[in-house]
C-alpha positions as CSV (number, residue, x, y, z in Angstrom):
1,X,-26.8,15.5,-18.7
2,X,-23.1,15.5,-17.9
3,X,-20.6,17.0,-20.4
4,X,-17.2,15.7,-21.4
5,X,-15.5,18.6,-19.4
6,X,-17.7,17.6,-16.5
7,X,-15.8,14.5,-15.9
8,X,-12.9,13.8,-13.8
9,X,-10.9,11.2,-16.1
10,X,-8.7,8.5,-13.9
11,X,-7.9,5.9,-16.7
12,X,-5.3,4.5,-14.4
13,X,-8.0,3.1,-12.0
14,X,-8.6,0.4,-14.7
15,X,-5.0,-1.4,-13.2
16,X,-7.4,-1.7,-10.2
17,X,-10.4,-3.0,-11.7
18,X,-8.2,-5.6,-13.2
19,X,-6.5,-6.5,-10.5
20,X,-9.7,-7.4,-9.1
21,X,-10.2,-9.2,-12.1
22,X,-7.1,-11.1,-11.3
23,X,-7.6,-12.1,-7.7
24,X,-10.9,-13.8,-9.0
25,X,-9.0,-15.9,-11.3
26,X,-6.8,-17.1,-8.2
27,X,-3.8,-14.8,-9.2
28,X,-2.4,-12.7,-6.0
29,X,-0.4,-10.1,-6.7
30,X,1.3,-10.0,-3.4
31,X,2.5,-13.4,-4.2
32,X,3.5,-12.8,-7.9
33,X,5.3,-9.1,-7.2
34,X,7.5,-10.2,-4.9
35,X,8.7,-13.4,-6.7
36,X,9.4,-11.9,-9.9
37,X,12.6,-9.7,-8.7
38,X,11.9,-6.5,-10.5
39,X,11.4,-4.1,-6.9
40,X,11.7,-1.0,-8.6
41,X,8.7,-1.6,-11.2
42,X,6.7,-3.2,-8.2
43,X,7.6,-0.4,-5.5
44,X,8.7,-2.7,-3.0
45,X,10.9,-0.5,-1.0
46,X,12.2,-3.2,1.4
47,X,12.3,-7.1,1.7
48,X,12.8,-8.8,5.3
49,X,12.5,-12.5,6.2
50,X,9.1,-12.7,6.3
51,X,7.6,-9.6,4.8
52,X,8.1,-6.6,2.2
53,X,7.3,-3.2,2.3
54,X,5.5,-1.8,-0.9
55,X,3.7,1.7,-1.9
56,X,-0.3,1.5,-2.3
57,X,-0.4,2.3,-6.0
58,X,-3.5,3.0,-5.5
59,X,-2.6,5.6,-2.4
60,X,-5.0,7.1,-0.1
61,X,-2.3,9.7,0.6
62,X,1.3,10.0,-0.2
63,X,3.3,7.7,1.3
64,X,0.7,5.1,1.4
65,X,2.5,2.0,2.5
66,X,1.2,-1.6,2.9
67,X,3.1,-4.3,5.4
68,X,2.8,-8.1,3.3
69,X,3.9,-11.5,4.5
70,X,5.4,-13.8,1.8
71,X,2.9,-16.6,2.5
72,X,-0.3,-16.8,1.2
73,X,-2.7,-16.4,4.3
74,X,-5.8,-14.2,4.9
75,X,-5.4,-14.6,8.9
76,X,-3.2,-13.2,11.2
77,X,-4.2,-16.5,13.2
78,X,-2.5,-18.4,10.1
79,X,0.9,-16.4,10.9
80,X,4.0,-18.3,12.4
81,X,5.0,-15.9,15.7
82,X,8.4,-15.1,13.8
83,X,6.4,-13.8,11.0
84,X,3.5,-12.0,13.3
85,X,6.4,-10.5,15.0
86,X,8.0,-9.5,11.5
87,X,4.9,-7.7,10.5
88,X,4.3,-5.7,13.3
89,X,8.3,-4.9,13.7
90,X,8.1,-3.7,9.8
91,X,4.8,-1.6,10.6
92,X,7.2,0.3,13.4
93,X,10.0,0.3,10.6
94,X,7.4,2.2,8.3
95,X,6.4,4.5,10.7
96,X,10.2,5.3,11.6
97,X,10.6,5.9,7.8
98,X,7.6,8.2,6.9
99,X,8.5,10.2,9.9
100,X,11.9,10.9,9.4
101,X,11.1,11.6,5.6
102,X,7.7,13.1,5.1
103,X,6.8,14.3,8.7
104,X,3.1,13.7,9.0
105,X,0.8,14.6,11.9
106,X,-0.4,11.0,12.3
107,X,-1.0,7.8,10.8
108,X,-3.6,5.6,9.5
109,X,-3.0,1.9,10.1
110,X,-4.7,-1.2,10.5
111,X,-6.0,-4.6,8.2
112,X,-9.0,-5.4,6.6
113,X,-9.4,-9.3,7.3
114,X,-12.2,-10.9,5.1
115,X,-14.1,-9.6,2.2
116,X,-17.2,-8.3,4.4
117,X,-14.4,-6.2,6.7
118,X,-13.7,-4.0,3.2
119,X,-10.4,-6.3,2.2
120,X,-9.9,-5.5,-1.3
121,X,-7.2,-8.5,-1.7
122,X,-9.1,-10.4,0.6
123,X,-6.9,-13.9,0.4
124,X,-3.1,-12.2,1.6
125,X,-3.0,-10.3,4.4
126,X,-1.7,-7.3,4.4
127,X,-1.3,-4.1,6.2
128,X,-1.7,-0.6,5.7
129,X,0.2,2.5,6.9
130,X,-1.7,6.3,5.8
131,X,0.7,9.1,6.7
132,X,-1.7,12.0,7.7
133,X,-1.3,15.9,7.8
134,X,-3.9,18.1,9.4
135,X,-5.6,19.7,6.5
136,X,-5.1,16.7,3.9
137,X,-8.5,16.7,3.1
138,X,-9.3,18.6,-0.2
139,X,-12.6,19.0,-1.9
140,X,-12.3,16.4,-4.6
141,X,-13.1,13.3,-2.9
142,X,-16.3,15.3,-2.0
143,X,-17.4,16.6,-5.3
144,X,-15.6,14.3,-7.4
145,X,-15.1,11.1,-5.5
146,X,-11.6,11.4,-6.8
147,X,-8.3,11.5,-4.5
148,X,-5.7,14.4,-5.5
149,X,-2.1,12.3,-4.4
150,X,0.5,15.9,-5.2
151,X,3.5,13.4,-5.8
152,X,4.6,10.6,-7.9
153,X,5.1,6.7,-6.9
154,X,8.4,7.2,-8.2
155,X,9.2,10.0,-6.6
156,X,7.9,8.6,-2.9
157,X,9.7,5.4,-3.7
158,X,13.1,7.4,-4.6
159,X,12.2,9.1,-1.1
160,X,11.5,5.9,0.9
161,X,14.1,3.6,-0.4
162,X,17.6,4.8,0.6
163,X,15.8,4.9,4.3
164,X,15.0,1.3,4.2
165,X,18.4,0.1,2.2
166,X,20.8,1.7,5.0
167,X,19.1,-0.7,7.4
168,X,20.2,-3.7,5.7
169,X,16.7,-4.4,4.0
């Protein structure tokens, strides 16, 4: 039987859980982050026509950004070509930024479209950019199915968004 002390604690997973919650009840967050104004609190590090730029807060790694279009769609078929042009153009923006700043050896990107394909928020589109560096791999998602992330949201965001605001977005 497992002990207190055997337990790797991550309270703040909950936020996910019910955020899960809230997609059931038809609430999006990537429609209701963006329209409330208040970037800071919702890590939205830039704002274009079409799209915004936010931080995973539920990171795979540091610097875990996600690509979203303002309107509501779940395919990229569904996309205008001014805002599938957008997205892609902001995923090359991201990659600019997280290079210049954190200097990974490689990325992660792509979309999960549809529940079945792994889409957590399967109703809004979005997509996601993993910095990598060799060696990022530690032994707690192995033993403890538990991601170590060394460095604050805030502290990524404080990173990201000066990179993003001296481009006009």
């Amino acid at each position: 039987m497992k002990k207190v002390h055997d337990i790797i604690w991550a309270p703040w997973r909950m936020q996910y859980v019910m955020t899960a919650t809230s997609e059931a009840k038809g609430e999006c967050i990537f429609c209701e982050k963006p329209s409330e104004q208040r970037d800071v609190e919702n890590y939205i590090v830039a704002r274009l026509k079409h799209t915004f730029v936010v931080l995973n807060i539920y990171p795979y790694n540091n610097g875990h950004l996600m690509v979203v279009p303002y309107r509501h769609v779940a395919w990229l078929s569904q996309l205008s070509e001014d805002e599938l042009y957008e997205l892609i153009f902001a995923v090359r923006l991201c990659e600019e930024a997280l290079n210049e700043l954190m200097h990974p050896d490689g990325f992660n990107m792509g979309l999960n479209l549809g529940r079945a394909a792994g889409a957590g928020i399967d109703q809004h589109l979005h997509i996601h950019i993993v910095p990598r560096w060799s060696g990022d791999t530690n032994f707690m998602p192995v033993i403890a199915n538990t991601k170590v992330i060394p460095e604050l949201l805030e502290r990524t965001y404080a990173r990201l968004r000066p990179w993003f605001e001296t481009r006009g977005l």
